[in-house]
C-alpha positions, 0 to 999 in steps of 0.5 A, spaced: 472 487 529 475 487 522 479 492 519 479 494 513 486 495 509 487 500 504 495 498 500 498 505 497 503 501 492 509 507 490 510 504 483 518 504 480 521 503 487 522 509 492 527 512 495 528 512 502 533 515 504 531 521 502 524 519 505 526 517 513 533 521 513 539 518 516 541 527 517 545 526 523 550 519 519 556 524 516 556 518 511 549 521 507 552 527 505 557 522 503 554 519 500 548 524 496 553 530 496 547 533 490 541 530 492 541 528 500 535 533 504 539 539 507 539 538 514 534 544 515 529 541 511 528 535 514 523 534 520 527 530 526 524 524 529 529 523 533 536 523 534 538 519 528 532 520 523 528 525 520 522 526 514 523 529 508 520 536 510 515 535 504 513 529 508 511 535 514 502 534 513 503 527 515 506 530 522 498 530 525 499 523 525 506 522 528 504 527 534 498 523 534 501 516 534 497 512 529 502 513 524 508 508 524 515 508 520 517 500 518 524 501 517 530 497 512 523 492 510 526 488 504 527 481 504 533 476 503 537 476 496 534 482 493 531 482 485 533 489 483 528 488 477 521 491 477 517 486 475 519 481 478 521 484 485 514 488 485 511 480 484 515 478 490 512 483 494 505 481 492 505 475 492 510 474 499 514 469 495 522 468 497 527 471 491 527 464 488 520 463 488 514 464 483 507 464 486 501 466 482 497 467 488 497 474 492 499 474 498 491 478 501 488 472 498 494 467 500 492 469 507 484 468 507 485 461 503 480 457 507 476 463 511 469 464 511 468 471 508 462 475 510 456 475 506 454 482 503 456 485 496 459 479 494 466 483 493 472 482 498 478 487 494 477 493 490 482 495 485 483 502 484 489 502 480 492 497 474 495 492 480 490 487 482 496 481 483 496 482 491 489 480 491 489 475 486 487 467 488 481 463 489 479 465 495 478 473 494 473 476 489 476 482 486 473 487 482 478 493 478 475 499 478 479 505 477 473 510 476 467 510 480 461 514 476 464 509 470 463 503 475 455 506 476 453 506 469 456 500 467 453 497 473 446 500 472 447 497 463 447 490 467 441 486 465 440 479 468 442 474 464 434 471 461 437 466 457 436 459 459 442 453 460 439 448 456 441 443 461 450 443 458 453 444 466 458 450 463 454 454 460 449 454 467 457 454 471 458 461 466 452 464 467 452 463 474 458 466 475 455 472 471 449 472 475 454 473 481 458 479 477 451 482 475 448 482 484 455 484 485 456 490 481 448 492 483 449 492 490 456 495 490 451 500 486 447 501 491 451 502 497 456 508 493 449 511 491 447 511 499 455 513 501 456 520 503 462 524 499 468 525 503 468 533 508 475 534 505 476 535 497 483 530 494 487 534 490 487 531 483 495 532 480 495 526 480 490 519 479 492 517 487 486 524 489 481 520 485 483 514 487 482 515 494 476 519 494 474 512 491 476 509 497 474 514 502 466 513 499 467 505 498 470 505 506 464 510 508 458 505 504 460 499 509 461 495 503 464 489 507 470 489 503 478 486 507 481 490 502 483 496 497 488 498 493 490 504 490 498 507 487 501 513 486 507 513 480 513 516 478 518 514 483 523 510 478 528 516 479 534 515 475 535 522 474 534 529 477 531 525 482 530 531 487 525 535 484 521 529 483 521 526 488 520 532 493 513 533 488 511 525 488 512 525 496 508 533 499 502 529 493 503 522 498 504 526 505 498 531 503 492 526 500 493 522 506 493 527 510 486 528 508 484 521 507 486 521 515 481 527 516 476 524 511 476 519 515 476 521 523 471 526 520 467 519 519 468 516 525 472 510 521 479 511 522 480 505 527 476 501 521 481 502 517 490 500 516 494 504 511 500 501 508 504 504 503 509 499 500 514 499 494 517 494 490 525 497 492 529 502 495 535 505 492 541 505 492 545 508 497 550 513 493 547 517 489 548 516 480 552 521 476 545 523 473 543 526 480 539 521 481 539 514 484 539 507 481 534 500 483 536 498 490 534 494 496 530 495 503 526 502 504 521 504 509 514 503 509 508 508 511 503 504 517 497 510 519 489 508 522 487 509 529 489 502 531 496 504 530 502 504 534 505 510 532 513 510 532 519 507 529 520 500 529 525 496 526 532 499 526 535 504 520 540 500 516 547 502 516 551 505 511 557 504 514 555 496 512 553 496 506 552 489 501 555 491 494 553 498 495 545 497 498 542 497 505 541 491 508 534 489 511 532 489 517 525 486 517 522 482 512 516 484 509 513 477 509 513 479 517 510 485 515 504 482 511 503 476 517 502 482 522 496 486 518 494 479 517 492 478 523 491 485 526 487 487 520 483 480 519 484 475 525 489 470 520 494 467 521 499 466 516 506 464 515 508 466 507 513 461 508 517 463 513 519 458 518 518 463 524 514 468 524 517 475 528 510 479 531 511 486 530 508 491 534 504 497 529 498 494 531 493 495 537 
């Protein structure tokens, strides 16, 4: 059966050592004498790594094995911009490529999707790159009560075509968006709202309580897209930082009720992704600057809980960043598969099956 993938982006680029902390290499403190997580504030996970202790809502998870951490994801010759590394995750390009087409459409390019509320991705934040192609039909849709009274406004189009093949090619076109936005109407109406409340400190609460209720209406969509803002931490990084995880840990914490609450935790695949971690020594700002490979977050009842892939060294640093240790591309073909029964290369000559999914 089909799951449903649900993508956290965390814009400006997450820190992970301050995530998954290296507590036991001596090099950390080394390299982070104001800014590295005290040892007791951390939560070991084994001999080498521990959470952020701000993390500590998501240990339900962890002790239960559906939450796996991806370790050192990056990908070759890294882009330290932005803008452009987040587009060379969304659309699983190499460095030196530019494509226009998100890496969610790229794997669904010539499958049959199911019939339905004619919508395969919902955006709940301004990100729709990794959904963008021709073979996905996306709708943005940041605030759900406004989504409904937008819908129920629609009046079908009654004017005729007057025999010119664009204009009926545009008002068929609007007569999709139009059944679209009405069935998706209907099956919000219809879903029940989730048992456990989101907090709202910041839009990701909303988001996923958008999200919660688009999963629990059935709508068969292959995607949903939220995102959480504020990692760039240039400067007094750690007081941020801490506030922007114990928010992340804690909603999806309650999105892992919400949802074991409804029966549809194995449904569902949660992925956050980041367009860089940083760098390994911390600024003069107390802060961090743009860097390379970082973790990533993998949580539903398909998961296979755990560390995979191997931390990076900070005794082998490149021009002062981790080295990766698992592309990300592998990353996306494996929920490809896992999530949707596609198969999909994203470029690489050969692809590594990595094994967080049942």
């Amino acid at each position: 059966m089909a799951r449903i993938l649900l993508l956290v982006e965390l814009k400006g680029g997450n820190d992970g050592l301050n995530t998954l902390v290296p507590y036991a290499d001596p090099k950390y403190r080394e390299l982070r004498p104001g800014i590295g997580v005290a040892r007791e504030k951390v939560i070991q996970l084994d001999e080498n790594v521990a959470l952020n202790g701000k993390l500590e809502p998501l240990m339900e998870s962890w002790k239960a094995g559906d939450l796996a951490i991806l370790q050192g994801v990056g990908y070759p010759y890294p882009n330290r911009s932005h803008f452009r590394s987040i587009e060379i995750w969304d659309t699983a390009s190499a460095s030196n490529q530019t494509l226009s087409e998100g890496w969610i459409a790229q794997a669904f390019s010539g499958a049959k999707l199911a019939k339905g509320v004619g919508v395969d991705c919902i955006v709940a934040d301004t990100n729709a790159l990794p959904s963008t192609g021709p073979a996905l039909r996306t709708i943005v849709m940041q605030d759900a009560e406004n989504f409904l009274r937008q819908a129920n406004a629609v009046k079908p189009a009654a004017m005729g075509d007057g025999g010119n093949p664009a204009l009926r090619h545009l008002l068929a076109v609007r007569q999709e968006i139009n059944a679209a936005a009405a069935g998706l109407r209907d099956r919000l109406r219809e879903a029940p709202a989730p048992a456990h409340e989101y907090g709202q400190e910041f839009l990701l609460g909303r988001q996923l309580d958008l999200a919660t209720r688009i999963i629990a209406s059935k709508a068969p969509v292959v995607a949903i897209k939220v995102a959480l803002g504020g990692f760039d931490t240039h400067a007094n990084q750690a007081q941020t930082h801490e506030r922007l995880l114990a928010f992340l840990a804690d909603s999806l914490a309650t999105l892992r009720r919400n949802l074991i609450a409804a029966d549809l935790w194995k449904d569902v695949v949660v992925m956050t992704y980041s367009e860089f971690g940083r760098r390994a020594k911390q600024n003069a700002s107390g802060g961090t600057d743009h860097g390379t490979a970082a973790p990533q977050f993998v949580m539903g009842g398909g998961v296979k809980g755990g560390l995979h892939g191997a931390q990076p060294s900070l005794g082998d640093l490149q021009d002062g960043d981790l080295r990766h240790a698992v592309d990300f591309r592998n990353v996306f073909a494996t929920v490809a598969q896992g999530c949707w029964g596609q198969q999909c290369d994203f470029g690489l000559r050969q692809v590594q099956k990595l094994g967080f999914l049942a």
